[in-house]
KOLMARSE-354126 format. One record per residue (C-alpha): x, y, z. Coordinates in steps of 0.25 Angstrom, whole numbers. Each point is the difference from the previous one (the first is absolute). Layout:
east,north,up
X,Y,Z
...
END
This chain:
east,north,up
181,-30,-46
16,0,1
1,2,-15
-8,12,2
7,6,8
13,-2,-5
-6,6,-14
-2,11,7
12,3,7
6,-3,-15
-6,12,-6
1,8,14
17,-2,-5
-2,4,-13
-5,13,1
6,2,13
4,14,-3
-14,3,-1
-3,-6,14
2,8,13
7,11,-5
-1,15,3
-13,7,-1
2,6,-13
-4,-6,-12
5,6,-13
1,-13,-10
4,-1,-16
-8,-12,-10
14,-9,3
-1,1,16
-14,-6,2
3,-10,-13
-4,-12,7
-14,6,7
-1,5,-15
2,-15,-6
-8,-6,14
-12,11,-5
1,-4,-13
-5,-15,5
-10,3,8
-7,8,-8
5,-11,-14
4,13,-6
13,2,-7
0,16,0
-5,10,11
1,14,3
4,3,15
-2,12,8
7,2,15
-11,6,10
0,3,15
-1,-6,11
-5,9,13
12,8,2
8,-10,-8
5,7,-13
0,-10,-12
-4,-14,10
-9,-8,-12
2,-3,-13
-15,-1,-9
2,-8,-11
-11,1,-9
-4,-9,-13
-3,6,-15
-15,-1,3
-2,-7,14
8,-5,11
9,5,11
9,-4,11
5,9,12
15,-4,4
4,5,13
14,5,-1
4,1,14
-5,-16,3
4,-4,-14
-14,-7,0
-13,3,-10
-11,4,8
-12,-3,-8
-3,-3,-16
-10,-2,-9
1,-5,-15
-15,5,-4
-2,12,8
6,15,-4
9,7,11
-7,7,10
8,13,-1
-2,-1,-16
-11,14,-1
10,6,12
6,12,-5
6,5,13
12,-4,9
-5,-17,3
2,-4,15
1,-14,1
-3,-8,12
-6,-13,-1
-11,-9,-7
-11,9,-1
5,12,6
3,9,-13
2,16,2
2,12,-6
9,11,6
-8,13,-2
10,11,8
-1,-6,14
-12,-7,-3
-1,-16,-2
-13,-4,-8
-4,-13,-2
1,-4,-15
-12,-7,0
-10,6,9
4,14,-4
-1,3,16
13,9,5
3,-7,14
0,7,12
13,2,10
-4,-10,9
-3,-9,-13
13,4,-5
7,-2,15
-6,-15,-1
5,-2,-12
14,3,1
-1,-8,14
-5,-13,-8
12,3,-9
11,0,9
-6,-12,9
-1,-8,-15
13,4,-5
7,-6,12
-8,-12,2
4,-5,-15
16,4,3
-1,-8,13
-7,-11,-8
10,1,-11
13,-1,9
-7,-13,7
0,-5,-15
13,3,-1
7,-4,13
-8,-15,0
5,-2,-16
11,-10,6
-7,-6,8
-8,-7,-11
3,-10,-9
4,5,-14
-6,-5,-10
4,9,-13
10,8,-1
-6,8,-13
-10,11,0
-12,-7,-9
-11,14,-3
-9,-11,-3
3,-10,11
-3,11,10
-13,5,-7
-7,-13,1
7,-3,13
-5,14,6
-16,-3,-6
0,-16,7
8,3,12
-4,-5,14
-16,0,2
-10,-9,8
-5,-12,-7
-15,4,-7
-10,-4,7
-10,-10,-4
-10,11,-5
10,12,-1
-9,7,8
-4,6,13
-9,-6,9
-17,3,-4
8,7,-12
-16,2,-5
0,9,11
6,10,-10
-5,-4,-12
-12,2,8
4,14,5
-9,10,-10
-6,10,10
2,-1,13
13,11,0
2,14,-2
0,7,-11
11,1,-10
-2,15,-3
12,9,-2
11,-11,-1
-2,-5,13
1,-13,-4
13,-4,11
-10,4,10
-13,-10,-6
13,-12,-1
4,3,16
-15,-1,2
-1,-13,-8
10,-5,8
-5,4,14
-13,-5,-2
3,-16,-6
8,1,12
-11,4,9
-8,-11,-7
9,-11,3
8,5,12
-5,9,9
-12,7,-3
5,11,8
10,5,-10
-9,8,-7
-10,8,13
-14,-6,0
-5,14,-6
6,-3,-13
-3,-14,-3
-10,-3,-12
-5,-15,0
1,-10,-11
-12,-3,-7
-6,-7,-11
-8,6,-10
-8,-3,-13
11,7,-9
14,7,3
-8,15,-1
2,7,14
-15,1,2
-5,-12,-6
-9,-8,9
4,-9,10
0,-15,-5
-4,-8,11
4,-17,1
-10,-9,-2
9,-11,7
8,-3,11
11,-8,-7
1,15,-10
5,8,10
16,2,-4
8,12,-1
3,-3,-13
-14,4,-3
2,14,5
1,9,-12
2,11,9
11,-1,11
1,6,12
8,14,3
0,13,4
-7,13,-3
2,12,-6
3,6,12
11,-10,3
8,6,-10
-2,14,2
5,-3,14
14,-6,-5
1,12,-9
-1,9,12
8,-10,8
12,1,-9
0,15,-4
6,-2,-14
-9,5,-8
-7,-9,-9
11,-11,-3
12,-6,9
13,-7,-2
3,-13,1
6,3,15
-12,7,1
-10,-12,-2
10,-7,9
-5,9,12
-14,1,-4
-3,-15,0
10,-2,12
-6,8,9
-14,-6,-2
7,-14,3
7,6,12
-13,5,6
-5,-14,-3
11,-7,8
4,-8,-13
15,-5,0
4,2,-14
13,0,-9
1,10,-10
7,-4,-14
1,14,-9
9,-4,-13
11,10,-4
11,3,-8
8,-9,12
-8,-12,-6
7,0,-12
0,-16,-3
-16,0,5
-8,6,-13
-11,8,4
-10,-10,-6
8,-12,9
-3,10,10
-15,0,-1
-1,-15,-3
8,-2,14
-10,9,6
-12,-9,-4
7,-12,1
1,4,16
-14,1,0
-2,15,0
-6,10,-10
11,9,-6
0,16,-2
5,2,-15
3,14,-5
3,-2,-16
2,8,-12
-3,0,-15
-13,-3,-10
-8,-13,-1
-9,6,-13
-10,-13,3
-3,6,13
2,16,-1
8,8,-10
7,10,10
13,-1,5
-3,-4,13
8,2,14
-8,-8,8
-2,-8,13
-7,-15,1
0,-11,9
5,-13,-5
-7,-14,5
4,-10,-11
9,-3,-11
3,-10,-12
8,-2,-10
-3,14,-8
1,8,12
-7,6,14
-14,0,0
-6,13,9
-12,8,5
2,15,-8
-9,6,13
-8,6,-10
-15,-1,4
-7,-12,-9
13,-3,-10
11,-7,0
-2,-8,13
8,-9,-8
9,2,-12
15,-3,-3
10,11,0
12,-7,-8
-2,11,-9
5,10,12
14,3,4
0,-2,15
7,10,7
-2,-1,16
-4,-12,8
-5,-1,14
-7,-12,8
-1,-4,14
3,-14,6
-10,0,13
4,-9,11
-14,-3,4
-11,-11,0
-13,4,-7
-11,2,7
-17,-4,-2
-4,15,-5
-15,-1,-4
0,13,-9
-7,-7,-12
-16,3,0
-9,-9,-6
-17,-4,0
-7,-11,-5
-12,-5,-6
-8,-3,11
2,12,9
13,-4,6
11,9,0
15,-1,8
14,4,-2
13,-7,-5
14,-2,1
9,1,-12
7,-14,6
-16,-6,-2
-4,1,13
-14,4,0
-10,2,11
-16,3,-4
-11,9,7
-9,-11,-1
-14,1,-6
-8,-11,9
-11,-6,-6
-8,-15,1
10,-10,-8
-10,-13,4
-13,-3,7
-5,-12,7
-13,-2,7
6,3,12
11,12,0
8,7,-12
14,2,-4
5,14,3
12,6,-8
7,8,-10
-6,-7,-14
14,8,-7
12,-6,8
-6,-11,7
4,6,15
-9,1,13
-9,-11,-3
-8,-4,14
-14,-8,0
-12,7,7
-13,-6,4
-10,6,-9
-7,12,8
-16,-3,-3
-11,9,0
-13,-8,-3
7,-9,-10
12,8,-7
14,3,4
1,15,2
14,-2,-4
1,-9,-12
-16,0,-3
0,-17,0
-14,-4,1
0,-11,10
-5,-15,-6
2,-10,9
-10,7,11
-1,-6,15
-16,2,5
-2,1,14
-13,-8,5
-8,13,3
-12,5,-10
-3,15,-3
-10,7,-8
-15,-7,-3
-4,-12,-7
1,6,-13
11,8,1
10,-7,9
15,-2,3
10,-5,7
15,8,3
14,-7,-3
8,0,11
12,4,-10
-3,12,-7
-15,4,7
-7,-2,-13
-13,-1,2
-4,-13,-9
-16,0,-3
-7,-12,-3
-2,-4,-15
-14,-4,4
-12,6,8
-4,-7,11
-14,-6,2
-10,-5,13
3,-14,3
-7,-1,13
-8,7,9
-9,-1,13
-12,7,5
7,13,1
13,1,-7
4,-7,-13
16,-2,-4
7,3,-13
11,-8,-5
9,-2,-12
10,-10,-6
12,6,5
-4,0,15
-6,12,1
-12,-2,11
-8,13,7
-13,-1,8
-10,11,1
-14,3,6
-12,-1,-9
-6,12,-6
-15,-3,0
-13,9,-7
-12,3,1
-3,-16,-4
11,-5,10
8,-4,-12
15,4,2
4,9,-10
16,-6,-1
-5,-16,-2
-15,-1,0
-2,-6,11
-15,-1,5
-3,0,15
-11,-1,8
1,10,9
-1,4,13
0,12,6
8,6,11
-6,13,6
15,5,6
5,7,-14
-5,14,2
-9,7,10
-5,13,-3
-11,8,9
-16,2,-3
-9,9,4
-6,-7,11
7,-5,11
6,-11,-8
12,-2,-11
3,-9,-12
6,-12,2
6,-4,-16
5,-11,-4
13,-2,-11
-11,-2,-10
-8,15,2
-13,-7,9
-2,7,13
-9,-2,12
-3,12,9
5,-3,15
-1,6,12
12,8,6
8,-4,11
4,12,6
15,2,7
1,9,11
10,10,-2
12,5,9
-6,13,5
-13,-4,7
-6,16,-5
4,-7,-15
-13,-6,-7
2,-16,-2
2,-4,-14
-2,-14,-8
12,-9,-2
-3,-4,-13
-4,12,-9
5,10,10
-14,7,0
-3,10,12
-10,-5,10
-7,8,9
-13,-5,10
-5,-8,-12
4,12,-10
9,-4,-12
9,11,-3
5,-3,-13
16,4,-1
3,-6,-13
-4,6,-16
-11,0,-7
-6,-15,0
2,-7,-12
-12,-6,-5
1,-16,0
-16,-3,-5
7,-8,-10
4,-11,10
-9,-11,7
-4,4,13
0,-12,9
END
């Protein structure tokens, strides 16, 4: 660092009478000889053509050098520094035929009477554009000179270490100066979120591509944060899906163990209106500065409450190249906003002005996201010259966000953190069975499981459908002797007998049935016309009992029947009613009896010829 510095001091002396001089700039080829021979290395050409061009309001400020067929360097007379260079690229003002205004990397005009135009857009700016810049100018000019004359008034204070001016000592010094030590994967933490990133962002219409990089910013942030960076009406979940098309079907796990964020081929972001909101936010039409993305992505961390640091590379930076300058970004652990220049023919033809967000880096270069929707979620930009760089340093701790979506197999579904932490909406289902209870649970992550007695219904778990085996048999019969059962106590099956049962003993009027399982039942004999029973064949002699049935006759007698069908007639035996003017009536067949008149109040008589009459 010390022999840095002193370098550049060195050729701050050399052409001191080009450094903080009066405001006019009127130079011959012999007065800029040493910015000449110092273009000429840069750019490893020994013959350039040069041109002086304005500055706002600053007559004759920069020197273009340009190259026989490519490469350019802008010298800034006033500071005595170059500005920016490329060896590959054309000079911006090359197809300028007007007056050139010259005011930093990437801001190129035209002066058209009063009017600034913006050589690449074509777009006149505005007063209040023009009043903005011309602000920007004067705060920049007098940063550098105040950074200079620190340079200058510390130069004894450090250890000399030359005392000669080496061009090539202080080109190598000035690409490797002071930068953090590479991280171990040179790249920012869940850096697949990026690579990741294919459609969940605005669209890059009308070169609103510093926009769609703010926005790639914001959301990774709101996905390892604070996921209240981005408002909740903006947020688009991750998700997985069967190809990297935007309306492919959703690919669903098949195991707990796959659930990872790095399986999410599409990351989590905002919408479309997300980005037109920041458009409208920031009023500048369809692109901003590099202070201008400074506020935009600053004003979502501020609402957020996020403590951050911001680290914008300028021209103060000198001994920092811009490409250090991402690599520190990514080494901090944060993603980087790029702004580059210049024509990568392997991944688009145009001379492209474009802004990215870098995540990762090797030896070739910085690896970024191109925000454009379904390419270049991953490509290299080595082939670029980098013009502007911006990354923020947040002072926070991340957080569990759960904005990746994701099912399953099985029915499950749940939500993820880009950190892993997932949670599942669980899909319960039977995971074991016993005879007694089941296993209830989530059969995809494993979660919730409790075991419940099975709930029976005549044998079979309404729950789990188990068919209870092992049966517990109360002692009490039910059904007849061929069709018999008895319930388990368990599940209330009702367990039938695998055999009928059959008479085992009987007595004069009842004969019993049994079976070899215990069943046992005692019923009545059934006799017929022969007294044989019609259940078990028993015979009987039998003996008639006049007390089954009584039934009137015409005469002042009734039928007495016995079980078997004989009747004998008998007299009646009259019952004198409760009101003495009420005719008395006989006990047994209820027939009306009047002075030894039998008033019949029953039916018709049935005919009973066929019985013996005793």
């Amino acid at each position: 660092m010390k022999k840095i510095v002193l370098s550049f001091i060195l050729l701050m002396a050399v052409i001191s009478p080009l450094v903080f001089m009066q405001n006019v700039y009127a130079y011959t080829p012999e007065d800029i000889d040493l910015a000449y021979h110092f273009a000429s290395e840069k750019l490893e050409q020994e013959k350039l053509s040069y041109e002086f061009i304005d500055g706002l309001g600053e007559e004759n400020r920069y020197v273009v050098f340009e190259g026989k067929e490519v490469g350019y360097l802008v010298f800034d007379i006033e500071l005595g520094i170059y500005i920016e260079f490329s060896k590959e690229d054309k000079s911006p003002f090359e197809k300028v035929k007007g007056e050139k205004i010259y005011v930093g990397p990437t801001y190129y005009y035209e002066q058209d009477g009063k009017d600034l135009k913006d050589v690449r857009s074509g777009i006149k700016l505005s007063k209040k554009e023009k009043e903005a810049l011309y602000k920007f100018k004067d705060k920049m000019t007098k940063t550098m000179k105040n950074d200079l004359k620190a340079y200058k008034d510390n130069l004894y204070e450090e250890e000399v270490e030359s005392q000669m001016l080496d061009a090539q000592f202080y080109e190598q010094s000035a690409v490797t100066a002071p930068s953090s030590s590479p991280s171990e994967t040179n790249a920012v933490p869940y850096s697949f979120y990026f690579e990741n990133l294919r459609e969940n962002m605005g669209e890059n219409v009308d070169g609103t591509c510093t926009f769609i990089a703010s926005g790639m910013i914001l959301s990774y942030y709101d996905s390892v944060y604070d996921d209240d960076i981005v408002p909740e009406q903006f947020d688009v979940s991750g998700t997985r899906r069967v190809s990297d098309e935007p309306a492919a079907n959703i690919d669903p796990f098949s195991s707990w163990s796959d659930i990872t964020a790095t399986e999410f081929n599409q990351s989590p972001g905002v919408t479309e209106a997300f980005h037109v909101q920041t458009i409208d936010d920031m009023d500048t039409g369809n692109s901003m500065g590099i202070g201008e993305v400074n506020t935009l992505i600053s004003n979502y961390l501020d609402d957020a409450d996020i403590s951050y640091t911001t680290h914008q590379w300028s021209i103060l930076n000198l001994f920092t190249s811009r490409l250090q300058w991402v690599r520190n970004g990514i080494d901090s652990g944060n993603p980087v906003y790029v702004h580059f220049t210049g024509t990568d023919t392997a991944l688009d033809s145009r001379d492209l002005n474009h802004a990215v967000v870098g995540y990762e880096y090797d030896e070739n270069g910085i690896f970024v996201n191109f925000g454009w929707k379904g390419r270049y979620s991953h490509v290299n930009i080595s082939n670029y010259s980098i013009q502007n760089v911006l990354y923020f340093e947040l002072d926070d701790t991340e957080s569990t966000i759960y904005n990746y979506e994701w099912d399953s197999t099985n029915g499950a579904s749940g939500r993820m953190s880009i950190g892993g932490n997932v949670n599942c909406f669980h899909n319960i289902e039977v995971l074991s069975v016993n005879d007694t209870s089941h296993l209830l649970g989530c059969g995809f992550c494993g979660n919730d499981c409790y075991y419940f007695n099975h709930d029976f219904d005549q044998g079979t778990c309404t729950v789990c459908n188990h068919d209870h085996v092992n049966h517990t048999l109360s002692s009490t019969w039910y059904g007849t002797a061929t069709s018999h059962y008895r319930k388990c106590s368990t599940c209330d099956l009702n367990v039938y007998c695998s055999e009928a049962a059959s008479v085992t003993s009987y007595t004069d009027t009842t004969h019993t049935y049994t079976c070899s399982e215990g069943y046992s039942r005692t019923y009545n004999h059934t006799f017929d016309s022969n007294n044989d029973c019609t259940a078990c064949g028993y015979h009987a002699e039998h003996i008639h009992s006049y007390t089954h049935n009584y039934l009137p006759s015409l005469d002042n007698k009734h039928r007495a029947f016995c079980a078997c069908g004989a009747y004998v007639l008998r007299p009646h035996i009259g019952v004198a009613p409760d009101n003495p003017f009420d005719p008395m009536y006989c006990y047994f067949c209820g027939a009306v009896m009047n002075g030894g008149i039998v008033m019949l109040s029953t039916p018709a008589i049935v005919e009973y010829n066929k019985y013996e009459v005793i």
